[in-house]
N, C-alpha and C positions, 0 to 999 in steps of 0.2 A: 386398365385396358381390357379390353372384350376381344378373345378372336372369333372367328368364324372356321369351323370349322367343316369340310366337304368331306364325309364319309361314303366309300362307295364298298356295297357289297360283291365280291367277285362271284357273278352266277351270270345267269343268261340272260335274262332280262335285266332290266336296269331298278337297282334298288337302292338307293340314294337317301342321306339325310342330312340335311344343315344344320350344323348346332352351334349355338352361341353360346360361350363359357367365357367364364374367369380367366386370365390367361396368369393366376399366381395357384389353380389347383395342379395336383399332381398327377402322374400318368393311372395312379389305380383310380383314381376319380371319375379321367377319363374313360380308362375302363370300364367302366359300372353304367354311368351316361352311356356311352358307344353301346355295350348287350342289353339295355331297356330299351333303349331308341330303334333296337330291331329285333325287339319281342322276346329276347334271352335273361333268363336271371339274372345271371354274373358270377353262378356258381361255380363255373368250370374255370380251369388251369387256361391262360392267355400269356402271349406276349406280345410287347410291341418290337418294333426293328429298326432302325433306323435305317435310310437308304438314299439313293440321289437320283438324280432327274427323271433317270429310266428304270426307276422300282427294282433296281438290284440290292435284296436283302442286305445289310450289313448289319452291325453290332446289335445283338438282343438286350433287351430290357424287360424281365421276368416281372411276373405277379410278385412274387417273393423271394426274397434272398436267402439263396440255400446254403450260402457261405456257412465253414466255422466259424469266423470271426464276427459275422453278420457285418460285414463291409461291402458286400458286393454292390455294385449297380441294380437296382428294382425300382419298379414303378412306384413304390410309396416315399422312393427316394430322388423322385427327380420332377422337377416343376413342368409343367406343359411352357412355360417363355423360357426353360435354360433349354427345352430339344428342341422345340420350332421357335426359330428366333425372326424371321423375315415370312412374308407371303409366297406361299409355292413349296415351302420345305413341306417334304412327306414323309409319312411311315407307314411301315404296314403293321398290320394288327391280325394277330390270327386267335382267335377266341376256340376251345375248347380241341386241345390235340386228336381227341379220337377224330369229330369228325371235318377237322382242318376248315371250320368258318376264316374266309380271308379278307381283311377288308382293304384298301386305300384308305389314308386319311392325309388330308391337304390344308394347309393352313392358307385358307382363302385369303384370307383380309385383317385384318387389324383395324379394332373401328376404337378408337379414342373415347368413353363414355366408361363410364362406372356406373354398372346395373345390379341391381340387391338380389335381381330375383333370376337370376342364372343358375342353372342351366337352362336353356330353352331352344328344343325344335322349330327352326324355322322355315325348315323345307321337309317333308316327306314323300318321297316316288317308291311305289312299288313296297310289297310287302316280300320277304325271306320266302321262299321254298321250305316246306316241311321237311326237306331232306337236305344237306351239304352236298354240292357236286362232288365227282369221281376228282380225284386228285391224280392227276397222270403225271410222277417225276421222272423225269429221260434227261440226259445228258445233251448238252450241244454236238458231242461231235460222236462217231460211235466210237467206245471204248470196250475192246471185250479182249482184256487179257487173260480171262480165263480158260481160254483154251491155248495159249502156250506151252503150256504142262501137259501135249499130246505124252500121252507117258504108251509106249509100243510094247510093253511087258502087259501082260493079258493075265492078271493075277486071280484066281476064283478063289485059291484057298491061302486065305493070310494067315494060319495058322500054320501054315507049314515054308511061310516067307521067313529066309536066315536074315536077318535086321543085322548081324552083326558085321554084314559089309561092307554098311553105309556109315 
């Protein structure tokens, strides 16, 4: 089986890439296809996510298994048909943590044919920005308990604070 797969780069413009692959390679494969198919080596630290209908992050799936035991869950250990099993399952992919490339990736379609010469671009829109957008992480609701701790002692010199009261 061949999936298709709909990559979307999260920036301003629409930058998009259909890829056809293997649906028995694994997630670092995927990986390597996914940063060539939008002008990137492959040499930076990535992961994928897995997530559900409304692209809320869940469980990561590392480049590499930094486990002791080398048991953990990673990308050279898990096949792209055991994470995306049906059409529409997605994950996100963020390639290189400094500068938080984010992608969408959708398991379009499942097309029945056995192709030798996969990988292959089948759509390309829009080329990457020379720069990764600003990452603005805020919370849904506002959380600020750090001013709780109004603390009304006016201390200038902690040198001469007696600790032995507390």
């Amino acid at each position: 089986m061949a999936y298709k797969i709909r990559v979307v780069l999260d920036v301003e413009k629409d930058v998009i890439r259909d890829i056809l692959v293997n649906e028995t390679i694994n997630l670092e494969d995927l990986h390597f296809i996914i940063a060539k198919s939008f002008g990137f080596q492959g040499l930076e630290m990535a992961s994928f996510y897995k997530t559900n209908e409304d692209w809320e992050q869940g469980e990561e799936i590392p480049l590499f298994d930094m486990s002791e035991d080398g048991t953990a869950l990673c990308m050279s250990n898990c096949l792209l048909k055991d994470v995306l099993t049906k059409e529409g399952e997605k994950l996100i992919y963020v390639y290189d943590f400094l500068s938080m490339w984010t992608f969408f990736v959708e398991l379009s379609k499942i097309i029945p044919i056995e192709e030798s010469d996969l990988p292959k671009v089948m759509l390309s829109i829009g080329d990457k920005p020379d720069k990764a957008p600003e990452k603005e992480f805020t919370a849904e609701e506002e959380f600020d308990e750090l001013n709780e701790f109004d603390d009304e002692a006016d201390i200038e010199n902690l040198d001469e604070f007696d600790y032995d009261n507390y």
